[in-house]
matplotlib code that plots the C-alpha trace (Angstrom):
import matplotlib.pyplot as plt

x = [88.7, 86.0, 82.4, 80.0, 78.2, 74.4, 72.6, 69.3, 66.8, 66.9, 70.4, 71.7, 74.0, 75.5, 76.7, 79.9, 80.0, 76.6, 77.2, 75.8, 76.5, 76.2, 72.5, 71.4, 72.7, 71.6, 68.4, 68.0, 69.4, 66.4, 64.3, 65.2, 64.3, 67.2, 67.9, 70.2, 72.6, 74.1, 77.5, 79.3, 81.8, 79.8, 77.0, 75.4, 75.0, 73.9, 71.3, 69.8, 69.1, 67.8, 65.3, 64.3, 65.9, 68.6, 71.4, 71.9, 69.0, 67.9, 64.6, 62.6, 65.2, 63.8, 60.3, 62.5, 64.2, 61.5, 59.7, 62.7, 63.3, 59.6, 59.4, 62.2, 64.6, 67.4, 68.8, 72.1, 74.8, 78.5, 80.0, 81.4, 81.0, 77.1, 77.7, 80.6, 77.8, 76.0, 76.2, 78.0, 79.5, 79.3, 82.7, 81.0, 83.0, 84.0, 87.3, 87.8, 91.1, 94.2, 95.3, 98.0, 97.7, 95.5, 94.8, 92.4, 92.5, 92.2, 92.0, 88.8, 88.8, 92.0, 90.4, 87.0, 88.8, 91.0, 88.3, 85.6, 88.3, 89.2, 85.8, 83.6, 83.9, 82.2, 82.5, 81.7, 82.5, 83.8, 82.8, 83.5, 81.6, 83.6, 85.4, 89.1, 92.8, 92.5, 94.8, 93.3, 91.2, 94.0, 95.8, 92.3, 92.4, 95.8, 95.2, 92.3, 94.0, 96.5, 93.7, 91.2, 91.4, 91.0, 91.0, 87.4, 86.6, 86.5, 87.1, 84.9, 84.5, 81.2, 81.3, 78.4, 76.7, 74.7, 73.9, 73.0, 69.2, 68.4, 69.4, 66.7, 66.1, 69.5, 70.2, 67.1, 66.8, 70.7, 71.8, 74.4, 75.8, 80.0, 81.2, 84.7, 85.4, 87.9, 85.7, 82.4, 81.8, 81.5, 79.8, 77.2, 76.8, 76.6, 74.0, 71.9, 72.0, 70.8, 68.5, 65.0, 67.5, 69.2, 65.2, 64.7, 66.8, 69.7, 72.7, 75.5, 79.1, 82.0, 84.9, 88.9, 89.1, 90.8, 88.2, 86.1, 87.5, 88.4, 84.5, 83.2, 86.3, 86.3, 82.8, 83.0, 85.7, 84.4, 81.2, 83.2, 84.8, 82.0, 81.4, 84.8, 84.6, 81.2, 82.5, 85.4, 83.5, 81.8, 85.3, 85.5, 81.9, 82.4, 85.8, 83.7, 80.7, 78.9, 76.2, 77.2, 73.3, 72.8, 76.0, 75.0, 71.8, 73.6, 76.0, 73.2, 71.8, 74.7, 74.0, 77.2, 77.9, 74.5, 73.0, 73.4, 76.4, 76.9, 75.7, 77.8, 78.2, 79.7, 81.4, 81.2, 81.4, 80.7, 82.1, 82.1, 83.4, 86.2, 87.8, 87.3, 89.1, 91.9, 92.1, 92.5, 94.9, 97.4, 97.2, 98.1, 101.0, 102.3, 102.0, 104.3, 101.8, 102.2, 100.6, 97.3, 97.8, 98.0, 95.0, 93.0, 94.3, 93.0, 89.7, 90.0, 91.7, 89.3, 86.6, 87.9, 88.5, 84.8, 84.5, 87.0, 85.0, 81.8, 83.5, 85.1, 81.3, 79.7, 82.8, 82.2, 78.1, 79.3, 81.6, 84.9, 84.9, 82.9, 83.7, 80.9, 78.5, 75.6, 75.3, 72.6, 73.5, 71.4, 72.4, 74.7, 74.8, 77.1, 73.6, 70.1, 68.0, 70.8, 72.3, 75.5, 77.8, 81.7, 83.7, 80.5, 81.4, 78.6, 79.7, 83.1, 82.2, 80.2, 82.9, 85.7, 83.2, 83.0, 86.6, 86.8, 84.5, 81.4, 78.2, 77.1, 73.7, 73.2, 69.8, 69.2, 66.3, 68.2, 71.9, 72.0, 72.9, 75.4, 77.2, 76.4, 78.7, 81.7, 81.0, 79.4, 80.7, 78.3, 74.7, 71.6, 68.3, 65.0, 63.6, 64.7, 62.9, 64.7, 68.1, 67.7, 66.8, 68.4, 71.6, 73.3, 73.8, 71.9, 74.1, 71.9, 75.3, 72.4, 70.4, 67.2, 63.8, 62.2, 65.2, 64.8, 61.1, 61.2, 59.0, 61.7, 58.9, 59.2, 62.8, 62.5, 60.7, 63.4, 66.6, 68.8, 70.1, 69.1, 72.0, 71.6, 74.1, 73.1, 75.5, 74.0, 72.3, 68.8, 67.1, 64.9, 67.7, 64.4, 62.4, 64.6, 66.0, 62.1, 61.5, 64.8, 67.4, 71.1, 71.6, 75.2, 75.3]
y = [39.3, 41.8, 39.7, 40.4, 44.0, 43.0, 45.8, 46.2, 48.3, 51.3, 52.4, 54.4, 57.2, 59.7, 62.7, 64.6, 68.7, 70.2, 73.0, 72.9, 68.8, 67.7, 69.0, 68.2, 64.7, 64.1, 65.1, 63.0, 60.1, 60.7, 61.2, 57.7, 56.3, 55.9, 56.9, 60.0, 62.6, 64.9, 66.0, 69.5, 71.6, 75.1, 75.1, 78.1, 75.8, 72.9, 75.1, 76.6, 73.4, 71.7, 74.3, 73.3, 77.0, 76.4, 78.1, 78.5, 78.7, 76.1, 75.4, 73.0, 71.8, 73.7, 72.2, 68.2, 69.5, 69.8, 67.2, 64.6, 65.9, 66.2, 62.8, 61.6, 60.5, 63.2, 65.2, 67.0, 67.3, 69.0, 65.7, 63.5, 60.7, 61.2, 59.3, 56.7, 54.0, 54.7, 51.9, 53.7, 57.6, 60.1, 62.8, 66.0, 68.7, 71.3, 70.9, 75.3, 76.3, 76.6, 80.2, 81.2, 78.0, 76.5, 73.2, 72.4, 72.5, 68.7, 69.4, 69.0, 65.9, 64.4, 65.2, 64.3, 60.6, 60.4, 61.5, 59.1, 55.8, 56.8, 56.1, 53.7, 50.8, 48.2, 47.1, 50.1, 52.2, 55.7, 57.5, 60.4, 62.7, 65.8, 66.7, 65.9, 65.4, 61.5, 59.9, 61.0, 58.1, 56.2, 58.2, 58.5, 54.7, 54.5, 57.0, 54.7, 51.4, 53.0, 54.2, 52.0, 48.5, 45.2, 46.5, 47.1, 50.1, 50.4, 53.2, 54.4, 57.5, 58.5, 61.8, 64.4, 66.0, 67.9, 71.7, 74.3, 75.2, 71.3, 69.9, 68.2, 66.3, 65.8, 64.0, 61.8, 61.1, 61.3, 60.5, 58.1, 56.8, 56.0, 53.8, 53.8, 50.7, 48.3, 45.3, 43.5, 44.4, 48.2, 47.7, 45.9, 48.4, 51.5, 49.7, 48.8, 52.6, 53.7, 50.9, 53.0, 55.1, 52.1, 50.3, 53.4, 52.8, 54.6, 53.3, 52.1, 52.5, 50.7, 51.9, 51.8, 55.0, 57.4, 56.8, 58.2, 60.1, 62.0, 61.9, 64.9, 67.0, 66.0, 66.9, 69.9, 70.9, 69.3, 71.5, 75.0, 73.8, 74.3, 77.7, 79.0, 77.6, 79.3, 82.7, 82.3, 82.1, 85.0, 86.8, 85.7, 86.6, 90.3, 90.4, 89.3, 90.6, 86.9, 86.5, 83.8, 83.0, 81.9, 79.8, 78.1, 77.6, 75.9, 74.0, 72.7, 71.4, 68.9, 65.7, 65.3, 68.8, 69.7, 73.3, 73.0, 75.1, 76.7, 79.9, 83.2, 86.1, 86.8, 83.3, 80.9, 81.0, 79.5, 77.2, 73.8, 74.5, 77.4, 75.3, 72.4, 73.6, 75.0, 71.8, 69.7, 71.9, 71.6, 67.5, 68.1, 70.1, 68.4, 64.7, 66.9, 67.1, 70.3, 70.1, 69.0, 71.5, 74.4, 73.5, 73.3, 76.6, 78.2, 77.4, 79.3, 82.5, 82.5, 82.8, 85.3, 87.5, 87.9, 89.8, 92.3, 92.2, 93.2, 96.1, 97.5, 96.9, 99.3, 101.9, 102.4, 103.0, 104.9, 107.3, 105.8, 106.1, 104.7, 107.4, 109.6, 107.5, 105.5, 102.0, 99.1, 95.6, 93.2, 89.8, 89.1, 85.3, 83.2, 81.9, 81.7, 80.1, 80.3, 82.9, 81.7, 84.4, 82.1, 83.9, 85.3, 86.7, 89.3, 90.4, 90.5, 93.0, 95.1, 95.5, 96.2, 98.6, 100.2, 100.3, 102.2, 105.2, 104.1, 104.4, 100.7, 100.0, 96.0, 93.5, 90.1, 88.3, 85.9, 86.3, 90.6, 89.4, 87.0, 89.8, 92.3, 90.3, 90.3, 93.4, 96.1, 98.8, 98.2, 99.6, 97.2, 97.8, 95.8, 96.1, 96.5, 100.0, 101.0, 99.8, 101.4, 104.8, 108.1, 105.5, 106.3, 102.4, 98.8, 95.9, 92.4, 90.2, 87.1, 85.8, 85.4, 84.9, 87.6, 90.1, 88.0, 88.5, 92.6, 95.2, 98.2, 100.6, 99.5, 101.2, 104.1, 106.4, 106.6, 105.5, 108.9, 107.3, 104.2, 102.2, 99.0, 96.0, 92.6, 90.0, 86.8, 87.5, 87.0, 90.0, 90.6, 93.5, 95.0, 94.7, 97.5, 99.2, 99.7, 101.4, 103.9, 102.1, 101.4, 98.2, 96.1, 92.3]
z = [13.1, 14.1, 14.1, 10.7, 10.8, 11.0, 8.6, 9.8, 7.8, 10.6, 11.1, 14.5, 12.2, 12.9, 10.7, 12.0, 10.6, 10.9, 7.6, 4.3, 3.6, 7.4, 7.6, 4.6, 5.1, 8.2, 7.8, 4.5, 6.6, 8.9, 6.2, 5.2, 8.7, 10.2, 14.4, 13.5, 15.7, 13.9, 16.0, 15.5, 17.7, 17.3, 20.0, 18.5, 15.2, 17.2, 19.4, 16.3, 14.7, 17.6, 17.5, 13.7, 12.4, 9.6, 9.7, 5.5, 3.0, 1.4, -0.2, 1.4, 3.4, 6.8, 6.4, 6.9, 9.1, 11.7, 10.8, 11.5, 14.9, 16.0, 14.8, 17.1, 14.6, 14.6, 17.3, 17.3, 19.8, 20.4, 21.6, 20.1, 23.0, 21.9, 18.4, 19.5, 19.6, 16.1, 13.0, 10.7, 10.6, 8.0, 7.9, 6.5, 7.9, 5.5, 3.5, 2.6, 0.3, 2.5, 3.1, 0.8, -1.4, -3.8, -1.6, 0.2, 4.1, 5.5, 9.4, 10.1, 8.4, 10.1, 13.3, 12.5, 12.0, 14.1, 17.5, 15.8, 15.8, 19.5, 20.7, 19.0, 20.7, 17.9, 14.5, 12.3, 9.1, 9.3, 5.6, 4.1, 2.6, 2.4, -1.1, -0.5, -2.5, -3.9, -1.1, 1.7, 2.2, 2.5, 5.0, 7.0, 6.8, 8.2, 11.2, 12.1, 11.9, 14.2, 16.4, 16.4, 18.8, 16.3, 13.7, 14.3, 12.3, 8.2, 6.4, 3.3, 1.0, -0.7, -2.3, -1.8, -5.5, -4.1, -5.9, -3.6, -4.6, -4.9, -2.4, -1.0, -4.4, -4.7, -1.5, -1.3, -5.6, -6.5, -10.0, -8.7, -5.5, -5.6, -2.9, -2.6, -0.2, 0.8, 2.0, 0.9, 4.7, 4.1, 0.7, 2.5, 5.5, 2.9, 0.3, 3.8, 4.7, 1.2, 0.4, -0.1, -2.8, -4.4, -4.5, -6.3, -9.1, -8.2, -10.1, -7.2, -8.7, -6.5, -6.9, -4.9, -2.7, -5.0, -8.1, -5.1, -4.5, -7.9, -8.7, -7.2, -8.2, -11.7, -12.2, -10.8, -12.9, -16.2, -15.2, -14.7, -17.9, -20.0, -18.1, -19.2, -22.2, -23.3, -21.5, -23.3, -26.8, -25.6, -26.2, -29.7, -30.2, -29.3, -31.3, -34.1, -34.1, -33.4, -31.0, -27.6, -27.4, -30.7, -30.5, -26.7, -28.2, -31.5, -29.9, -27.1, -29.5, -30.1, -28.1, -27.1, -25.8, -24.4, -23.3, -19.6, -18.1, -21.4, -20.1, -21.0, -18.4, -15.1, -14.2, -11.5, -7.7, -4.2, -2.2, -4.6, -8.4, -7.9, -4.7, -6.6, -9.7, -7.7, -5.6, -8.7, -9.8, -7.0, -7.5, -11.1, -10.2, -7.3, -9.7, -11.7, -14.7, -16.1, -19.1, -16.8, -14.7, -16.8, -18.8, -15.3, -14.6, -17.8, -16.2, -13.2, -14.9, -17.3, -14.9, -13.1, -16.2, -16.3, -13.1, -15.2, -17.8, -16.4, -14.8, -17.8, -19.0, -16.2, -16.7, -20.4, -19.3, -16.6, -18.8, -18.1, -14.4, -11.5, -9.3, -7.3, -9.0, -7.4, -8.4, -8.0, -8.0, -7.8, -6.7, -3.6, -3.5, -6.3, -7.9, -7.1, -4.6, -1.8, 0.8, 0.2, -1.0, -1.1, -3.7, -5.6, -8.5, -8.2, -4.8, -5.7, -8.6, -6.1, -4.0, -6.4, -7.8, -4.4, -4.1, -7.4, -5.6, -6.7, -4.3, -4.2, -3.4, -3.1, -3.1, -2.6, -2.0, 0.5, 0.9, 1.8, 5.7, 4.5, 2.7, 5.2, 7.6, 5.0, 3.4, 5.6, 3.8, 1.0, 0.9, 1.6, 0.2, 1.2, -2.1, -5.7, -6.4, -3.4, -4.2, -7.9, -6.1, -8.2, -9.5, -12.9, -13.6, -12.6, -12.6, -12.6, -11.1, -9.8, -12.3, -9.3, -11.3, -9.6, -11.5, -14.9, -15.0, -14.0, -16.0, -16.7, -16.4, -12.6, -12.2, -15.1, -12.7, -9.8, -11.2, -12.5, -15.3, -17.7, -17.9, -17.3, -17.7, -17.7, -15.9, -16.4, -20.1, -18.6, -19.5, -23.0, -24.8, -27.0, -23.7, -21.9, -25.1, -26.1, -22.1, -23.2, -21.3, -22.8, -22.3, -22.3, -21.8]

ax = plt.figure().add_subplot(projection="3d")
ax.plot(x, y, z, "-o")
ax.set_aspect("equal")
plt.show()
């Protein structure tokens, strides 16, 4: 039997997949005061962060970031010799939708595991982080027993909630931690790694690895849920003539419901909830639960019919066709307060708009690089007066508070035509009808 894991209040950690999660991780780990290295494969990642520059927006998160490694407590590194020696190992290496297949892609995650077990050489816990198919922390568990000498190395899953935006707060004040473990050993090594948050009163479920592992999914797709559900509504609303604001509002009001996520328009994106959803859907269909399955899928198609939507919304202010005319849109990336542009519904209108022979003229506070790199053929603008230049129709796809809060007097002098359509129901309708613009919602 492997000798009893001391759990000392300062950790050695280390945190393996430096993207969105492995940064913000290890820097909260650091944060925490724990020694951290932070261990990915692509050295241009590794040599941006180890000069404190980020590669993603986040708020707040850059500011940490520097002040962990001038304090000595995090550095980062492309080996994974570097972090054989640390306490206890974070897996937070992305888990993207398989090509061709609504799953989600486990290699990183398999070799994550399986290189980690190879080279500690003392009692430790391997724990993942990264959102994966509930049975994987078993197989993980197997490949390291197989692996690992002694049976010295644990296995444990702790799913990430963090939102994109918030995710400083997030990782440092979380609503909940889940540790799915196997021995009081683990339990003890993951409540010593966490103790200033669980002092804090965070609430500490324990759980068997699949409960673990199920967490993060279900919520996400509980959460997209209500998206659909409300856009869906929105349907019924236009059929009948009832207003979806009112309703939200109405039904907010309902304790047991609640107003947050009930928010009608364009749908959501990025790389969590419509991954997620998918993911979720392929375990339902390969457990051979069809009726499950084909309720989770309703989510998905209905957030993708609002994409269509809003596109038959700007053709019908456009005169029916979207060709040889010059649109603005404003918003790139799937929600505010973040440059990341995964399966953005707004950028995925843009484009299709494009494609249908409109002049697209795109900007973003943040995320314009991000889609310049996927989409060049699209316009950029620096500035929304600039973006809205001579166009016959403005299309607000990100609801940004810097769009939500603009005077329509700014844009009435240089745009060529007053249509504007509202994506995310964020605009004041009497506001922009009052300035002489047709506005659709």
């Amino acid at each position: 039997m492997p000798r009893p894991l001391e759990a000392p209040d300062r950790l050695r950690v280390s945190v393996v997949g430096t993207g969105y999660l492995g940064t913000t991780h290890a820097v909260s780990m650091a944060q925490l005061g724990h020694d951290v290295v932070a261990m990915d494969i692509e050295q241009e990642k590794i040599a941006m962060l180890s000069e404190c520059e980020l590669p993603f927006f986040e708020p707040g998160l850059a500011e940490l970031l520097r002040k962990c490694v001038e304090a000595g407590r995090l550095r980062f590194t492309t080996s994974y010799d570097d972090v054989s020696e640390a306490d206890i190992h974070f897996v937070c290496v992305g888990t993207p939708q398989l090509h061709g297949s609504f799953n989600a892609d486990l290699r990183l995650v398999e070799t994550a595991f399986t290189e980690l077990a190879r080279r500690v050489t003392r009692p430790t816990v391997i724990v993942g982080k990264s959102t994966v198919p509930a049975g994987t922390a078993r197989r993980m568990a197997d490949a390291v027993r197989r692996q690992a000498a002694d049976g010295q190395v644990e296995v444990a899953w702790n799913p990430e909630f963090l939102r994109e935006g918030h995710a400083v707060e997030d990782a440092l004040r979380p609503d909940r931690l889940i540790f799915g473990v196997r021995s009081p050993r683990a339990e003890r090594l993951l409540r010593a790694v966490y103790r200033p948050i669980i002092e804090g009163g965070c609430p500490v479920m324990v759980t068997d690895y699949a409960t673990a592992e199920l967490v993060k999914v279900s919520a996400n797709t509980f959460l997209a849920m209500k998206i659909s559900f409300i856009n869906a509504m929105a349907q019924i609303c236009e059929a009948t003539g009832a207003a979806v604001l009112p309703l939200a509002e109405a039904l907010g009001y309902d304790d047991r419901i609640g107003r947050r996520f009930l928010s009608p328009g364009l749908g959501f994106g990025g790389g969590c909830l419509p991954k997620d959803v998918r993911a979720l859907y392929a375990c339902a269909t390969d457990l051979g639960l069809d009726d499950v399955a084909t309720f989770i899928r309703q989510i998905d198609v209905i957030n993708l019919s609002r994409r269509d939507r809003t596109l038959t919304l700007g053709r019908e202010l456009l005169g029916g066709s979207y060709a040889r005319k010059r649109v603005c849109v404003l918003g790139a990336a799937f929600k505010p307060n973040t440059d990341d542009v995964r399966d953005s519904p707004a950028l995925a209108v843009a484009v299709a708009a494009h494609r249908e022979g409109a002049q697209v003229v795109m900007h973003d506070p943040v995320a314009m690089n991000s889609a310049r790199r996927i989409h060049p053929e699209i316009e950029y603008a620096d500035t929304v007066v600039t973006a809205a230049r001579e166009v016959d129709l403005v299309m607000l796809l990100t609801d940004w508070t810097d769009f939500e809060d603009m005077d329509p007097a700014l844009l009435s002098g240089v745009v060529r035509s007053r249509n504007v359509l509202d994506g995310r129901n964020v605009l004041t309708p009497e506001r922009w009808r009052s300035a002489g613009w047709t506005y659709r919602a």
